[in-house]
N, C-alpha and C positions, 0 to 999 in steps of 0.2 A: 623547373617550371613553377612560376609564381601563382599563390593563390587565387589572383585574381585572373589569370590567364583560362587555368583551371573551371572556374564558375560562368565565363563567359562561354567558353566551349560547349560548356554543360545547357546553358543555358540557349546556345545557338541550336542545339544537338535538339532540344526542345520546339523551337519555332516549326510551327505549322502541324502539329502534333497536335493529340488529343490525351496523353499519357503521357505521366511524366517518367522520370528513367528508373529502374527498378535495382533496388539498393540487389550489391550481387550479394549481401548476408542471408537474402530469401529465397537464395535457390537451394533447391533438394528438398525442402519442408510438405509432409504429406498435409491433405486439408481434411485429417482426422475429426474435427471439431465438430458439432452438430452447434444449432439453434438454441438448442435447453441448454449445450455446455455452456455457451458463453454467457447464456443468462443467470446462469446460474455461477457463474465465475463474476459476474456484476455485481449478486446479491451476496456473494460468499464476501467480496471484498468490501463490500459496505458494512459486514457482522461479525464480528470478530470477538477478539478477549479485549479490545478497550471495552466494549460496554458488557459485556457477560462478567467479567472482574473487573476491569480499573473504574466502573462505572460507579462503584461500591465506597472505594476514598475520596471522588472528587465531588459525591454528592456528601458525603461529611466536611469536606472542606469550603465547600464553595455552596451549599446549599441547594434549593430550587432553583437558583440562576444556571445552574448548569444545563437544561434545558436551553435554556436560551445560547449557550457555550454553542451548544449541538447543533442549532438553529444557524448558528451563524457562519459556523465552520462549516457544516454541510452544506449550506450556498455558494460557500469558496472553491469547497471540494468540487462544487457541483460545476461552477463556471470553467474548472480546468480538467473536466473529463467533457464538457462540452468540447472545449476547444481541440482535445485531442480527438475527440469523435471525429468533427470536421477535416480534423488532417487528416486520419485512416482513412475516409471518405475519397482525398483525394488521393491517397494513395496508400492502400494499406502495406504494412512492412512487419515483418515479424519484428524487426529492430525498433520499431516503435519510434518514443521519442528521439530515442538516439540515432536513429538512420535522417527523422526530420531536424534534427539540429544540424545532423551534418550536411543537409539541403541548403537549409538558412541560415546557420551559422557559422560554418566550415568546421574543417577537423578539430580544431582544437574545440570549439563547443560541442560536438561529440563528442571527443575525449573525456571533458568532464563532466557529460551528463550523465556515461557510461558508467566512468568508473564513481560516481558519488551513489548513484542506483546501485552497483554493487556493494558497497559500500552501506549502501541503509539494509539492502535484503542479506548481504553475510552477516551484519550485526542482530540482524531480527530474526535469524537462523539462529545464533546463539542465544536471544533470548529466548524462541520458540522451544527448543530444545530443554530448555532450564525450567521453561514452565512448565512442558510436558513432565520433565522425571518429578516436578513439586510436585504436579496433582496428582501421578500417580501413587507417592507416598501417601496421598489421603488415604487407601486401604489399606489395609491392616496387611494382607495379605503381601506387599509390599517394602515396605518398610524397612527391612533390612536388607535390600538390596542398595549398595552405593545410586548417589545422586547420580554419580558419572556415568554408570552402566547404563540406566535407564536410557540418558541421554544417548549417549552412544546406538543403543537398540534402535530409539524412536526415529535417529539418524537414517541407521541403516535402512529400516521400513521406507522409508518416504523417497529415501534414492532409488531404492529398489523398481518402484512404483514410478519413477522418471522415465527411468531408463529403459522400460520396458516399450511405452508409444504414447503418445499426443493423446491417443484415444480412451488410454488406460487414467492419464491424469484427469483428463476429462468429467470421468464417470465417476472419480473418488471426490474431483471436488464438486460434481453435481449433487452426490450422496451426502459430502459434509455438508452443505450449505441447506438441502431438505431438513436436516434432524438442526442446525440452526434457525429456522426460519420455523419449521414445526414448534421447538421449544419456545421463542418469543410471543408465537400466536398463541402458543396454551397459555401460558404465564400473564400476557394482556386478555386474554378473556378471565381469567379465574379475580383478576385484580379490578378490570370494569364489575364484577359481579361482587365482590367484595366492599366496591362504592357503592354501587347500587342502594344495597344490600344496609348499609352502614355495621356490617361483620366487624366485631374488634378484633384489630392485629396487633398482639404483643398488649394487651392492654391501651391502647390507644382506637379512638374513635376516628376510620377515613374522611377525609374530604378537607376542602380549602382551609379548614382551623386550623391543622396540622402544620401549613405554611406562617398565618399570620400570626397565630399563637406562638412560634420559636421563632422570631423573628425577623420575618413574611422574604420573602425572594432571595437579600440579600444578607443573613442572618451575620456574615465575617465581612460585610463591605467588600467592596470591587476588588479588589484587590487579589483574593485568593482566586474567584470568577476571571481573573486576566492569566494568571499564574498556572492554570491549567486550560489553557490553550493549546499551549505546546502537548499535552497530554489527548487531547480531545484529536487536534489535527493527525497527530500520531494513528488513535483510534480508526481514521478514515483513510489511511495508508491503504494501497494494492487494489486503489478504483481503478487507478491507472491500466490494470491488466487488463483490460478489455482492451486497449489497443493493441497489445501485444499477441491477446488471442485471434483478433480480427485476422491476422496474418496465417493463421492454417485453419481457415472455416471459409468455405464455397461459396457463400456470397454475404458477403462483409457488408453490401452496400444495404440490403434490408436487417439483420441480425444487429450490428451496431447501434444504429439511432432508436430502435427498440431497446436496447441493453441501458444505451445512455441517458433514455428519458424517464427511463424507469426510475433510476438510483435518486431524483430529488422523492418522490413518492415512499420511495424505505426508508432513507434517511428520516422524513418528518413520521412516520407510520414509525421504525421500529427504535431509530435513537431518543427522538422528541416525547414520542408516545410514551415509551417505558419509561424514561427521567422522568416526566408527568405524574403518571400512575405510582411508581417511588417514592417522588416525594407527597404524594396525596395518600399515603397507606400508611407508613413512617414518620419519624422524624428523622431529618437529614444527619442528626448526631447519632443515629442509634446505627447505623451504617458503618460499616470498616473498611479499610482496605485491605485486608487481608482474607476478605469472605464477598462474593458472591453476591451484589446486593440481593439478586432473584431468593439465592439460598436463607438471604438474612429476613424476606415477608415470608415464603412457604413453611418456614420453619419455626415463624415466630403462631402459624395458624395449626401447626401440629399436622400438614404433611408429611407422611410417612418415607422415609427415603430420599428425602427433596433434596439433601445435600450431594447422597452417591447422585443422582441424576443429572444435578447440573454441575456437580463435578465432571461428568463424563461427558458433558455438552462444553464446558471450556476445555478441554480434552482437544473434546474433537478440533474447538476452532483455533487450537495450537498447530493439531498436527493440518487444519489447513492453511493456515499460515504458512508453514515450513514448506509446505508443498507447492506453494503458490513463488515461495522464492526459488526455490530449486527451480522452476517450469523456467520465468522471468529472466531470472540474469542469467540461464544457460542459452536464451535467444540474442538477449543485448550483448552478452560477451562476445559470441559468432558472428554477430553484426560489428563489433569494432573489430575483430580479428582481420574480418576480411576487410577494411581498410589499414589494418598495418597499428591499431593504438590498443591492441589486445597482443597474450602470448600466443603465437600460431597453433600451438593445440586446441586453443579452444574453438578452435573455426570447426577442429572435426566433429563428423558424423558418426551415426549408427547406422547397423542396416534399415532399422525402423524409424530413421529417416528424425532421430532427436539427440538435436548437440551434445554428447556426453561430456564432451573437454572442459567449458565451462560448468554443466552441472558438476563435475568431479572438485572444478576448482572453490565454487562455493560451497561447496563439501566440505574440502581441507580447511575453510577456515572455519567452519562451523565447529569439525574437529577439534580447533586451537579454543571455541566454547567447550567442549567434551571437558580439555583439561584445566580451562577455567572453573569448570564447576568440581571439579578434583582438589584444586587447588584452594578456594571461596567460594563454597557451595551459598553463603549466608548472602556474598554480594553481586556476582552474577548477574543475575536479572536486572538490574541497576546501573551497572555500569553500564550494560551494551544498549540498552535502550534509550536511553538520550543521545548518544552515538548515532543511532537510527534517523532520531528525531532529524538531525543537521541533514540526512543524506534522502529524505522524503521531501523537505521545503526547498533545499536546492533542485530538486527531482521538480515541483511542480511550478517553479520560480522559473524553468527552463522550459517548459512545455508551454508557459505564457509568451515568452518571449519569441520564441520560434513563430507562434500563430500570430504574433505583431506583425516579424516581418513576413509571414506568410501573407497574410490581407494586405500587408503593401505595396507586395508583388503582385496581386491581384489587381489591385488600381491600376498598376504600370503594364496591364494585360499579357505578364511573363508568364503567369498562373490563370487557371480558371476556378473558383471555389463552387463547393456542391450547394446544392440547395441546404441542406443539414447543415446548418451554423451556429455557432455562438454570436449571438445579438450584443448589440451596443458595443460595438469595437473602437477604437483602441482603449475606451473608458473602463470597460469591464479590462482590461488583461491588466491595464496601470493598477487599479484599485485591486486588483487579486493581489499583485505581485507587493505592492507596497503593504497592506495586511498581513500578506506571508512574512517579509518582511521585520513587518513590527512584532508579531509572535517570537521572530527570531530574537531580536532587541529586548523584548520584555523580559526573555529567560536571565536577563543580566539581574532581575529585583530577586531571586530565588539564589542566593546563596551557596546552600546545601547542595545544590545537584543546577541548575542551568548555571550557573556563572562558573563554574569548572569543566559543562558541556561547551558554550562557549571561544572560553580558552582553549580548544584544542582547533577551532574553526583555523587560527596560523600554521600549527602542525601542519593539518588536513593541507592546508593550501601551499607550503613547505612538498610536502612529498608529490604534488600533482606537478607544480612545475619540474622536480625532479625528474619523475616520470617522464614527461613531456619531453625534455631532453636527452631519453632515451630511447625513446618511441617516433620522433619526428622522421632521422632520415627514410626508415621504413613508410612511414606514411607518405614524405613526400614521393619514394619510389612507386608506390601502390598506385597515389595518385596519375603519375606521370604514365604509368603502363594503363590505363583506367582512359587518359589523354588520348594513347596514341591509336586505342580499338577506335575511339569513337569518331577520331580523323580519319580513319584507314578507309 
């Protein structure tokens, strides 16, 4: 049965309908989720260790323009969780992008939407996991416990917490993202009051001199401000879950477009703001990447314990991280399983009604981080995170495309789209995807680490058509049986 025979079925099977056909990955899924969960998984994935740590080197690198990094990317971000709002809208999936690619793209753009998604979230498991055992060595208490162990421990906690129900993930990432969103609101109030105020931090006088006087916005020229991009985008990885939460929460259709319209409002409030506040307290050189910016003001004003604290607040938004992949690609795995371009275990269930097979499997490679960090505890965190980077731009590169052809299905009246939409179409998805794009391009000026990330872009596409041609006739079977219910 050819593809195209496939889509027309599909598509007849549609005519006169009001619904469209319901990916079979989202049967069995309890709709454990509440309202605050998902909001709180919007606000979890907008806050993260980009900006509680990586916010700390790329404001010594790049200056007060990094603001403006955050500014820009965050309206990229922002246009491709629009877009995917509007698809959950018309039809929410736990499989998410991946169930809409394979709407609008056929299998093989599932295929690789699925597996590049896994692919950025097993990589960002290994480096969640690497960061978690770092910051736990910050105590003393610590210390001489191997890197590996840690890791391994931090592993097991967060499977645990999987595997248990939808409800239980829920409430931990509800709770991490409070003690995030709590820690940025203290830390921008004590820093408004310290401008106010004109309080000295570390010997330096706040406010707009601090920029103009070391060498106003763009202190190293464009250059380093282009060069962390790919850093910044990174940073704004896992907005995406809100579509994938949409799919076990009771009414998707009010809860989402709340969740979605939120995220430009934090984005400018807690990424713009704090970079702001940063660079108006500091100077952009007095900052490291190996500290905290938040750690590097409280500590330069003789806050007592500021470092255990937001130590224990990047902590936290490691282990939400980690937990947030385990949730994710234990849904999208089940969703390509049951079309035949996953291993058939990961389609199973629990009795609590949450895919174990892929959570187990982005486990095991998380694992193969355990004994990376055994083996280069020093480079670990490094290698897998640019690795990430490739598998979040192709992730949101694919979530434009689909809502292209989605609204041009809707002109051809195949489709109905919701009222909830992303504006200025096709012009918004072309200029997302070509900026995503050129991020991807620019990592070639970066020697050291993107021009080696890069290079592995043929690998990557090397083992997918492999894949593919191991994976197909099962797809084409799945499909054809798929054919023959919806003719019966």
């Amino acid at each position: 049965m050819s593809k195209d025979a496939v889509d027309t079925a599909g598509a007849a099977s549609r005519t006169g309908a009001t619904q469209s056909p319901a990916d079979a990955g989202d049967a069995g899924y309890s709709k454990g989720l509440k309202a605050r969960h998902v909001n709180m998984i919007a606000i979890g994935g907008a806050i993260g260790t980009g900006l509680f740590l990586g916010a700390g080197g790329r404001l010594h690198d790049a200056g007060p323009a990094l603001a403006v990094a955050y500014l820009v990317c965050g309206a990229f971000a922002f246009f491709v969780v629009r877009a995917l709002g509007e698809l959950v809208l018309y039809r929410p999936s736990s499989g998410s992008f991946v169930s809409y690619a394979r709407e609008f793209l056929g299998e093989k753009g599932a295929y690789v939407a699925g597996w590049m998604y896994f692919l950025n979230w097993s990589t960002t498991g290994i480096a969640d996991i690497t960061a978690i055992a770092l910051y736990t060595h910050y105590w003393s208490f610590f210390t001489d416990i191997p890197q590996w162990v840690l890791a391994l421990i931090a592993l097991a906690v967060v499977l645990a917490v999987n595997l248990i129900s939808v409800k239980i993930f829920g409430e931990m990432e509800f709770w991490f993202a409070i003690i995030k969103v709590a820690t940025l609101v203290g830390f921008m109030l004590i820093g408004i009051f310290l401008l106010a105020t004109q309080h000295e931090v570390g010997g330096h006088t706040p406010g707009p001199g601090l920029v103009t006087d070391h060498g106003g916005l763009l202190p190293h020229g464009m250059m380093p401000v282009v060069l962390v991009m790919q850093g910044v985008i990174f940073a704004y990885a896992a907005l995406e879950l809100v579509g994938v939460a949409a799919g076990e929460t009771e009414e998707p259709e009010k809860v989402v477009p709340r969740a979605v319209n939120s995220i430009m409002w934090r984005v400018g409030v807690f990424y713009v703001g704090s970079v702001v506040l940063l660079a108006l307290l500091l100077p952009g050189s007095v900052y490291t990447a190996d500290q905290s910016p938040f750690v590097t003001v409280l500590s330069k004003i003789g806050v007592p314990a500021a470092g255990d604290v937001m130590n224990l607040v990047v902590l936290t938004a490691a282990m939400s991280s980690l937990n947030s992949g385990l949730y994710s690609t234990g849904r999208i795995l089940r969703s390509m399983a049951m079309a035949g371009s996953a291993p058939r275990f990961t389609a199973k269930m629990n009795r609590s009604q949450v895919p174990y097979g892929g959570i187990l499997l982005t486990c095991a490679v998380c694992v193969l981080g355990v004994v990376l960090n055994y083996l280069m505890p020093s480079q670990a965190f490094e290698i897998v995170l640019n690795v990430a980077s490739l598998g979040i731009i192709s992730t949101w590169v694919i979530i434009m495309i689909c809502h292209l052809v989605f609204v041009r299905r809707a002109k051809e009246g195949l489709v109905t789209r919701p009222s909830f939409r992303l504006r200025g179409s096709p012009v918004t998805e072309i200029v997302t995807i070509v900026f995503l794009l050129a991020v991807l391009g620019l990592m070639w000026n970066d020697p050291e680490v993107g021009r080696k990330t890069l290079l592995l872009v043929p690998v990557i596409a090397v083992l997918l058509v492999a894949g593919w041609f191991g994976v197909r006739r099962r797809v084409t079977k799945t499909q054809d049986e798929e054919l023959s219910g919806l003719t019966k």
